[in-house]
N, C-alpha and C positions, 0 to 999 in steps of 0.2 A: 414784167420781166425784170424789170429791177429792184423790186420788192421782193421778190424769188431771187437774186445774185444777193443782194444784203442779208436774208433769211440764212442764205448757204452758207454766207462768211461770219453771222454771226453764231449759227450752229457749230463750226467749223473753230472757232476762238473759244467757245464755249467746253468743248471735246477737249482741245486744249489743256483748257485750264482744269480741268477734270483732273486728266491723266498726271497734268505738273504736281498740281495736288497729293495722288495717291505716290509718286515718285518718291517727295519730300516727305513724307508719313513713312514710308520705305527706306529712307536715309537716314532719318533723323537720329540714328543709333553708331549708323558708319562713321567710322575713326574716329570715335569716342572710346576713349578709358576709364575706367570705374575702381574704386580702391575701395572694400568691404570698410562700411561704418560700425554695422550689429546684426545678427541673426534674431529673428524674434522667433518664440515661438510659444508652444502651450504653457496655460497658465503665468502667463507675464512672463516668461521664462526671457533672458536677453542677454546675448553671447556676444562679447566685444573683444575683438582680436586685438593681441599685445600690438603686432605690426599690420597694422591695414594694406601697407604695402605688398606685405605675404600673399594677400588674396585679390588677387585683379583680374578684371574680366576689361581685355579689347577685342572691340568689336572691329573686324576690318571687313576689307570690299570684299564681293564675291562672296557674302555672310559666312564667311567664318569667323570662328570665336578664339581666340586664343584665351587661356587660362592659367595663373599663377594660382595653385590651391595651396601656399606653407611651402613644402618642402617637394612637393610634386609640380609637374607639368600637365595640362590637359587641355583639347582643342575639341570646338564641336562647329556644326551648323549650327545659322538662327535665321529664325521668319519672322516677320511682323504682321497682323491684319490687325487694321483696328488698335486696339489697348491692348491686341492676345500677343503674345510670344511665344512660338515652341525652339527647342534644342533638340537636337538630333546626331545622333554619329557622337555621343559622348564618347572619349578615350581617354582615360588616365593613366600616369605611370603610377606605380601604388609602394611607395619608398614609407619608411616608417617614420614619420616625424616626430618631434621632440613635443612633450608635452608640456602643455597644455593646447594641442592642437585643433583645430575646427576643422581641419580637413572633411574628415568623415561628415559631419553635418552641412560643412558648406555645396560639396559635390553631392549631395542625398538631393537637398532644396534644389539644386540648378535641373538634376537628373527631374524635379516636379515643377518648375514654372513652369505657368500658364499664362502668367497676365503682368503689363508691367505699368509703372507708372512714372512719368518723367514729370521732374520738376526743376525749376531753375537752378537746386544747386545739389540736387540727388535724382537715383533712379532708386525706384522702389519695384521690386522681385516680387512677384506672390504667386504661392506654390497651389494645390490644389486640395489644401488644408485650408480652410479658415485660421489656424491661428499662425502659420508658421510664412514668415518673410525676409525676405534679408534689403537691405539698407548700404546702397552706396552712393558715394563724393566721389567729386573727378580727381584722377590722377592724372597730375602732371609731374614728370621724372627731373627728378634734380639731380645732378652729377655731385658724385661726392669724391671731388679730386682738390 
């Protein structure tokens, strides 16, 4: 009997720590900011925006995405399983920016991530191209008063 109440509590801790697990693999992106470092793409091709701060992707709760594309606004859902990432519900506002803008290439690649890659001092985007990804740093907001 008591080998059967320790079996249950430790099956029980076990479930647990499972769920806590997949919770924080589910978080790990929530209220995080990202400021664009480079677009890669075919043929070595690599697009590095004049202002990184023009192009920001935060992640907040309840997975929505807020988006700074340049000169536009755009918000979407995000999901995690695993390494994959989809977006969903993309909406932009579609204003004409000043060139030399990435708009258009940057909202193409988010409209194709698949999969993403976190590392200590960037997230790496990858679309469902082989060659084509985008590259960001965290953004932290400095007040310029």
């Amino acid at each position: 009997m008591i080998n059967r109440k320790i079996s249950l509590l430790f099956l029980l801790a076990f479930c647990s720590l499972l769920s806590a697990g997949t919770l924080a693999q589910e978080n790990q992106l929530e209220n995080t900011s990202w400021q664009l470092k480079a677009i890669y793409g075919f043929n070595n091709s690599r697009f590095i925006p004049e202002s990184p701060d023009d192009y920001l992707l935060r992640f907040r709760i309840d997975n929505r995405l807020q988006i700074e594309a340049d000169c536009n606004q755009a918000g979407a859902t995000w999901k995690l399983s695993g390494n994959s990432i989809s977006l969903t519900d993309l909406v932009t506002t579609r204003k004409l920016c000043v060139a030399p803008s990435l708009f258009n290439r940057y909202i193409m690649n988010l409209n194709r991530i698949i999969s993403f890659e976190l590392l200590e001092k960037s997230l790496i985007l990858k679309t469902n191209s082989e060659f084509d990804q985008m590259e960001f740093e965290p953004y932290i907001f400095t007040p310029s008063f």
